[in-house]
N, C-alpha and C positions, 0 to 999 in steps of 0.2 A: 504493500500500500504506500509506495514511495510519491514522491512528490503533491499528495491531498490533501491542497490546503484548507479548503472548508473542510473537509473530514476535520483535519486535526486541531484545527479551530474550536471545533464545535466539540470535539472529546476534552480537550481543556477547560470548555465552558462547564461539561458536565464532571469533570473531576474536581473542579471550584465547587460547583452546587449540591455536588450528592451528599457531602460531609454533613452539611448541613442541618440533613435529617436521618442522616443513617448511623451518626457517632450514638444516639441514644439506643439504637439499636443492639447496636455492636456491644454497648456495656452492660446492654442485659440479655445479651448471647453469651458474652463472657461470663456473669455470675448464675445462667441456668444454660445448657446446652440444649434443653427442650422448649426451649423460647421459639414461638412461633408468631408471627403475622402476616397477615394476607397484603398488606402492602399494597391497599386499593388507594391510596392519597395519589391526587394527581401528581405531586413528585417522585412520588415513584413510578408512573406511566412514563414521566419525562425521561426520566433514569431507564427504567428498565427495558423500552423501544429503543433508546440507542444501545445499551448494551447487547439486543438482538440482533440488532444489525451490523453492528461490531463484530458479533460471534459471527456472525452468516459471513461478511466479507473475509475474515481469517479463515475461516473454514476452506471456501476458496482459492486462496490465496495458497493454503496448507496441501492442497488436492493438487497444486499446480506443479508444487515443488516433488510431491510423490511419485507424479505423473513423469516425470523429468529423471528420477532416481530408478537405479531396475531393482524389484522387491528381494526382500531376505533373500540368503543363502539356504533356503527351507524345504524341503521335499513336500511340504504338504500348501506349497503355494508357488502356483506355478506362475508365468508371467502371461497369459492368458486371463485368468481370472482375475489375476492382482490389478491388473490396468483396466478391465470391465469394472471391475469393482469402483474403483477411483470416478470412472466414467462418468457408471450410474450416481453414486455419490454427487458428484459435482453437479448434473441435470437437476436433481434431488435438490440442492442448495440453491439453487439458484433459484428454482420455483419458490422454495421458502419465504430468499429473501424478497421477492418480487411482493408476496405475501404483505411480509414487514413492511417493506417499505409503504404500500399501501394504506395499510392498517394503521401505522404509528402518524404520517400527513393527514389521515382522515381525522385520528383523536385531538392534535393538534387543533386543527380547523376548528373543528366542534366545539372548543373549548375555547379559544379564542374568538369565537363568534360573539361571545357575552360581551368582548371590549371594543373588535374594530367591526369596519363594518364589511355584515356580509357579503355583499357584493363584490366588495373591495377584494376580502381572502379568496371570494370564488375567482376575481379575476389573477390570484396567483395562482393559490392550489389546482385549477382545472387545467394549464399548460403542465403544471409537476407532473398531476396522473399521464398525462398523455405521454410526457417525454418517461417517464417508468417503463408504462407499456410499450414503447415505441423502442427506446434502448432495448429492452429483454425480450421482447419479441426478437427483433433483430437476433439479440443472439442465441435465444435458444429456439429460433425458428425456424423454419426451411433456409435462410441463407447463416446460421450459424449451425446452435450442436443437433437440430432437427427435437426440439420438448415438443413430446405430444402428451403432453400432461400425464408423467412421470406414476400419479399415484393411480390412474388407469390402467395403461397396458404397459408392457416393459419395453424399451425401448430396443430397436435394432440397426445394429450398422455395420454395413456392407465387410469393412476391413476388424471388426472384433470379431464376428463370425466366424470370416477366412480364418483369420485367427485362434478362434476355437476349434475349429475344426485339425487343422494342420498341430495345434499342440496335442490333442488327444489322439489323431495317429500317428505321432513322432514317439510316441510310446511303445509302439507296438512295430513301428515300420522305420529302418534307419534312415531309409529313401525321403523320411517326411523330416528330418529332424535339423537341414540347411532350411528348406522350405520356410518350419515354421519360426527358425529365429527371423528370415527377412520381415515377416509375415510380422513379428512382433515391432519389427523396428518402423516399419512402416508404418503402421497402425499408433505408435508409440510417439514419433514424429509426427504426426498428424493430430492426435488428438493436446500435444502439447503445443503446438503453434495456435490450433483452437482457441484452446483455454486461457493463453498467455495473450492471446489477441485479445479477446473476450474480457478479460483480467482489464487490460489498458482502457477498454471502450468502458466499464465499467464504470473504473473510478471518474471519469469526465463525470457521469450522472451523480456520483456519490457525491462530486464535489457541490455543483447544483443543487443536489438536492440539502446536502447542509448549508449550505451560504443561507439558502431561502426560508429554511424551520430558525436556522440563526436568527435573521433577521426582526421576525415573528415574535419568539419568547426571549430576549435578551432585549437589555437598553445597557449602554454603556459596561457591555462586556461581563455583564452578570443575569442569570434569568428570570428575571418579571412573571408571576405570576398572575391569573386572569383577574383573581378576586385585588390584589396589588398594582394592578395596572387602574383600576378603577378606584380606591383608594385616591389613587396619585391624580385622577381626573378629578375626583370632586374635593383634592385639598386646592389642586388648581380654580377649578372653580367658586370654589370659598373664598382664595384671595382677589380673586376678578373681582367677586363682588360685592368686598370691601371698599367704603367710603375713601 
């Protein structure tokens, strides 16, 4: 996740703001380890949406580098399965994040609706959903990894195939067993340049899209909440309409 500057903007914003309210947490984590809370306060929707999305773009990120590396020295994982796996995994994340990302600008919005005006956020957040859908489409769609909505059917592709195929007769047939290392490297090569593309086009959106949730719940570099945003309107308007 090199060079994302609203990414990392905006993970500083939330590593200022979580402490906030999660120091009391933490000290009565520490004096019972069966301390539990559901953590429904809008600070922690603010907190816990970028943390998902955090998670989801490492996760990617971490699939890229897997993908890149050839699996254990392990008889019971072969490099057939090992780079499907990764494959499906990464179609798998990305659907997710598409999720997130959706979900966490929608809560935003909503929630912000109570201070500026609707219209106004509709005329931001309805370019965001579109450039979402429009990036991730793009890549996991017929001109990237080909998602056909992952928790359906399982995905299939031409060169993992090959690829399964030639490793489970290299087993058994010597004749298959040049075959199927080309077969892996092929395949291996391909779905890393993918992903590593994919990866790049990525963070342009990641960046976009935190500049513009920045924007939104932060004033001078710290995050304003709905009901404090309003607050600060009507001390404003208190001293307006002082003699």
């Amino acid at each position: 996740m090199n060079n994302l500057q609203g990414y990392k903007k905006f993970e500083k914003l939330m590593a200022d703001f979580a402490p906030t309210f999660l120091e009391p947490v933490v000290q009565k984590k520490l004096q019972n380890q069966d301390f539990y809370t559901e953590q429904t306060d809008f600070e922690y929707i603010i907190f816990n949406g970028f943390s998902e999305i955090s998670n989801s773009l490492k996760t990617l990120n971490l699939i890229e580098k897997f993908i890149h590396i050839n699996p254990p020295l392990d008889e019971d994982i072969n490099y057939s399965n090992y780079l499907t796996y990764h494959v499906h995994n990464y179609l798998q994340e990305m659907y997710i994040l598409k999720e997130r990302l959706n979900t966490y600008a929608t809560k935003i919005q909503r929630k912000y609706n109570k201070v500026f005006d609707k219209e106004l956020l509709k005329s931001i957040f309805n370019p965001l959903f579109e450039i979402i859908k429009t990036t991730l489409d793009g890549i996991t769609g017929e001109k990237g990894a080909r998602n056909k909505h992952v928790h359906a059917e399982k995905f299939q592709d031409e060169e993992l195939k090959w690829l399964s195929s030639t490793t489970f007769l290299a087993n058994f047939h010597d004749e298959f067993k040049i075959p199927s290392k080309v077969a892996y490297q092929s395949a291996k090569n391909k779905w890393y340049n993918t992903i590593y593309n994919n990866n790049q086009e990525l963070n342009k959106l990641i960046d976009i899209y935190f500049n513009i949730i920045y924007k939104i719940i932060s004033v001078e570099n710290k995050v304003v909440l709905p009901e404090t945003y309003i607050k600060m309107s009507n001390k404003t308007l208190e001293r307006n309409s002082l003699p």
